[in-house]
Each structure stands twice: as structure tokens, then as C-alpha cells.
C-alpha positions as CSV (number, residue, x, y, z in Angstrom):
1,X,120.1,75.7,94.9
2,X,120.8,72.5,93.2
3,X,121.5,72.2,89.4
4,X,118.3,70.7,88.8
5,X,116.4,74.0,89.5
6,X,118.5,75.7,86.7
7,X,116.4,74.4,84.4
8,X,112.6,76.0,83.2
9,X,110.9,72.5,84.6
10,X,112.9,73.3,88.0
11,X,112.8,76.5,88.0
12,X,109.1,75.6,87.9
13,X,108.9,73.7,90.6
14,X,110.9,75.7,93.0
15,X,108.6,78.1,92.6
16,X,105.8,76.4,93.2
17,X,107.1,75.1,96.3
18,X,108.2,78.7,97.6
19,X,105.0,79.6,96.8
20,X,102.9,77.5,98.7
21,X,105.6,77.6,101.4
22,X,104.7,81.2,101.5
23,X,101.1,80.7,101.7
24,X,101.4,78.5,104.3
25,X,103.7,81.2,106.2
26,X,101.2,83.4,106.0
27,X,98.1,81.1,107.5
28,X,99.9,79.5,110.1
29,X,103.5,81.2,110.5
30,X,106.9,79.3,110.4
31,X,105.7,76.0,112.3
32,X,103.5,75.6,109.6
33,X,106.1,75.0,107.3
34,X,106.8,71.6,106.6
35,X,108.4,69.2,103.9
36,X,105.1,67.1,103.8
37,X,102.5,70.3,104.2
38,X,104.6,72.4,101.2
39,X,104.7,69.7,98.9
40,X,101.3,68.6,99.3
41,X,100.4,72.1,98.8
42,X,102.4,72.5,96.0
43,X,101.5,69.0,94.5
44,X,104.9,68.0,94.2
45,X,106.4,64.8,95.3
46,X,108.1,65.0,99.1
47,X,111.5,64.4,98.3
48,X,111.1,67.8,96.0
49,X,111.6,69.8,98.9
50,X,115.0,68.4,100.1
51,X,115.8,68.6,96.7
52,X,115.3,71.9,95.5
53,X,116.4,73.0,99.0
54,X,119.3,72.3,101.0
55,X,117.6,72.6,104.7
56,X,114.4,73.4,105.7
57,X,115.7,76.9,106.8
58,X,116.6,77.8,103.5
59,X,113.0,77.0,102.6
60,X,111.7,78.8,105.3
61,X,113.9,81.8,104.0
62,X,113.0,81.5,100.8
63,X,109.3,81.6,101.4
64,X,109.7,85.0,104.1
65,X,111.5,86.7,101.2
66,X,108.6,85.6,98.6
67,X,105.7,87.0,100.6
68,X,107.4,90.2,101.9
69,X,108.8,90.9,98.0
70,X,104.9,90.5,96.9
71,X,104.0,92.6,100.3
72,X,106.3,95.0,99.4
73,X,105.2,94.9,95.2
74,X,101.8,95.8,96.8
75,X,103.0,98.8,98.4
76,X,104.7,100.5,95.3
77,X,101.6,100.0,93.0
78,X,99.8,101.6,95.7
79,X,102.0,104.3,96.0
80,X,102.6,104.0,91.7
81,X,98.8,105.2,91.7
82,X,99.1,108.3,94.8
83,X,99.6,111.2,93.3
84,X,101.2,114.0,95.3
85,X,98.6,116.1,97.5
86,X,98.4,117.2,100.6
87,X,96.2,114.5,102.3
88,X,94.0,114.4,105.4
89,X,95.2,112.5,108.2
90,X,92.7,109.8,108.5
91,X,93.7,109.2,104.9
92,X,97.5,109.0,105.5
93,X,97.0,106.7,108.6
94,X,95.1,104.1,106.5
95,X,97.7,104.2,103.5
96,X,100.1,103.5,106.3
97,X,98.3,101.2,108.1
98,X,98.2,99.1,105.0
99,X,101.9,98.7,104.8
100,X,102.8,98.2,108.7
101,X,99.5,95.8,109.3
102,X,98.4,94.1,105.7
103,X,95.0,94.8,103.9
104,X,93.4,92.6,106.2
105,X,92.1,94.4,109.1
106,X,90.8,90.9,110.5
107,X,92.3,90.2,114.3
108,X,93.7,86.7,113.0
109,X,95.4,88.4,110.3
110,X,97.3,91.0,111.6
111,X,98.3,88.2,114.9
112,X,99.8,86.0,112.7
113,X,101.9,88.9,111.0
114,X,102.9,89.7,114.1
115,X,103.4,86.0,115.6
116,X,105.8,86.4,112.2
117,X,107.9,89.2,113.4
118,X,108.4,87.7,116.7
119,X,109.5,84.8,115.5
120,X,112.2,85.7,113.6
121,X,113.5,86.1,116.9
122,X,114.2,83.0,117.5
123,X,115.6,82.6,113.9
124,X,118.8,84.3,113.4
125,X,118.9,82.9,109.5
126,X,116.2,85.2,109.1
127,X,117.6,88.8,110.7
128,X,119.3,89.6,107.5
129,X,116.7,89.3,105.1
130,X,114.1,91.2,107.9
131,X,116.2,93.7,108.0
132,X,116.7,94.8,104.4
133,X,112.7,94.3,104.1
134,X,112.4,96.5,106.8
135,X,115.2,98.9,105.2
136,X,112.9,98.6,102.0
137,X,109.4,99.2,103.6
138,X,110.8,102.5,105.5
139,X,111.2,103.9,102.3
140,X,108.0,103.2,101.0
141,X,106.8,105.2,104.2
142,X,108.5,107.9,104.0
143,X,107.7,108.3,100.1
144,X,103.8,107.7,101.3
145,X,104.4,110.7,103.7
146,X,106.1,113.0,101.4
147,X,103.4,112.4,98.6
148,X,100.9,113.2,100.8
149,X,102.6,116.4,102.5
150,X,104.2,115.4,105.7
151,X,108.0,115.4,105.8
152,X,108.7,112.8,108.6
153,X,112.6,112.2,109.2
154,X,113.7,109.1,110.2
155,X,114.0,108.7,113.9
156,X,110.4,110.1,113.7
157,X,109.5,107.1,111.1
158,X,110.9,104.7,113.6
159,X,109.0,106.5,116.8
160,X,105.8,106.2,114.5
161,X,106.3,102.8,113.8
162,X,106.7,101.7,117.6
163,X,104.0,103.5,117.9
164,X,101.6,101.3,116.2
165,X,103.6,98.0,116.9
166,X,102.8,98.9,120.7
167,X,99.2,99.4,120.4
168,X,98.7,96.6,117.8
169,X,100.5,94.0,120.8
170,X,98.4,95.5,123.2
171,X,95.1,95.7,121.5
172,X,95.7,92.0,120.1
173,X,95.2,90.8,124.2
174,X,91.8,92.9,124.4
175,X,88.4,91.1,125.5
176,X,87.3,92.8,121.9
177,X,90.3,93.1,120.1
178,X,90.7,95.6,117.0
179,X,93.9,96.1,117.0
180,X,93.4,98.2,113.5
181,X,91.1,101.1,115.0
182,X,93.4,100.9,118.1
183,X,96.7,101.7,116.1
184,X,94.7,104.1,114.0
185,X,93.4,106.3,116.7
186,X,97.2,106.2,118.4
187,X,98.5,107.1,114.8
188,X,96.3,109.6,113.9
189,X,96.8,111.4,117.1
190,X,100.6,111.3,116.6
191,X,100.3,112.6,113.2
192,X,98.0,115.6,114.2
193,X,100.5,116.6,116.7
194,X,103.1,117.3,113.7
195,X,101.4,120.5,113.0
196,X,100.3,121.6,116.0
């Protein structure tokens, strides 16, 4: 970060720019991101971004960190408000549902989330910051699980997150695609088997 952006004017303006970076992440994934398109979103002048920013990748960065922090903020107010009670199943799939696919159930949605995770594939910068996010939203899960009852260990967590990352790619290719209801019925049958 340049010394510009220590100040409350840049401090300002960096945020704005991570903020429309993110919003730009989120409607049309990391090509989307661009010098031109985040400034203009931001109404900043171009050169803004090269200057608050030492590469585009460090934008890109900072932008993935914004939007899963605020994905993440979600999740704890959510799970601020859930007291602890044994829940049905179908109620326990959609808290978790929200966490692993967004709020938005919409097909367009939850493809560009996962167009996101694929991505970072092909972004080693961005490994780091996935994985502590990921680290981070884990624990959400698992406190969702115990406040509602189920005492899911971890290899269990990740079996029941394959789960739905399996049936969410392969419902997105569907003549009809829900990939929502299609993860929720796999997920709720899962979950069911944990007392049986």
C-alpha cells in the first residue's frame, strides 16, 4: 500500500475501489476486474488504481478478501441470532446451505461463486487467503451444527462439504438446473443418516 492511502482521504478511496472491485467479483468473477471497470465503478480517476495498488493482483486479492470478510460477517450474525436447539434437518440444511452456496438460490449466482472457486486455481496469489477463509467458514459450520444438535467432526465436515460441491457442479450442467434443491436433497439425506 502506498503512503498516500495512510491518510483518511486515501484510506477513503482505497476502499472504495476494493469495494467496487468486489462487487464487480461477485457479478462477473476475476476477468471482470479491471483498472478501467473498478475505477469507473468506483468514480475515481484510472490512474487511482495503480496507485493505491501495486499490481492488479493485489487488487484482485484485495477485493476476494473484502467480499468473503462480509460473506463471512453474514454468517456470524446469523449464527449471533441461532440459539441452541436441537433443529430439524431441513432447517439445518438451509442454514448451511446459506454459508456453502450464498443467499441467492438463483442458478447465475451460485455459478459465478463457483466459477470463483475454480478460479483461484489458476491464481496461486490467492491460495493463501482461500485457505484461511475456508479455515474460518469451517468453523462457522461446525458451530451451526453444534447449536443446532449435531456434533459433526471434521473429516465428516469436509465429506459434507464435497458432498454439496459435487452435486452443485453437477446440477449447474442440468437441462433445468437447481443446483440448490439438488445439494439440499443430497445434504439432507446425508444428515439423516447421522442418526440412523
Amino acid at each position: 500500500m502506498t503512503s498516500g492511502a495512510s491518510t483518511p482521504k486515501g484510506e477513503r478511496r482505497r476502499a472504495a475501489l476494493i469495494e467496487a472491485a468486489a462487487e464487480l467479483l461477485v457479478e462477473g468473477g476475476f476477468d471482470a476486474i479491471r483498472h478501467r471497470a473498478v475505477a469507473e465503478r468506483a468514480g475515481l480517476p484510472l490512474a487511482s488504481t495503480t496507485y493505491y495498488f501495486d499490481s492488479l493482483d493485489d487488487l484482485i486479492s484485495a477485493a476476494a478478501e473484502h467480499h468473503g470478510r462480509a460473506e463471512l460477517a453474514k454468517g456470524h450474525a446469523q449464527l449471533d441470532g441461532l440459539p441452541t436447539e436441537h433443529r430439524r434437518i431441513d432447517s439445518v440444511v438451509e442454514l448451511v446451505l446459506d454459508q456453502l452456496l450464498g443467499e441467492d438460490p438463483g442458478y447465475e449466482a451460485v455459478l459465478l461463486r463457483y466459477e470463483r472457486l475454480v478460479a483461484t486455481g489458476r491464481r496461486p496469489y490467492l491460495r493463501p487467503l482461500m485457505r484461511a477463509l475456508g479455515a474460518e467458514l469451517r468453523e462457522l459450520l461446525a458451530e451451526i451444527f453444534a447449536r443446532s444438535g449435531l456434533v459433526i467432526e471434521r473429516d465428516r465436515l469436509e465429506e459434507l462439504i464435497a458432498l454439496v460441491d459435487g452435486a452443485v457442479v453437477n446440477a449447474l450442467i442440468e437441462v433445468d438446473p437447481d443446483p440448490r434443491a439438488v445439494a439440499r436433497a443430497r445434504l439432507a439425506r446425508a444428515l439423516s443418516k447421522l442418526g440412523s
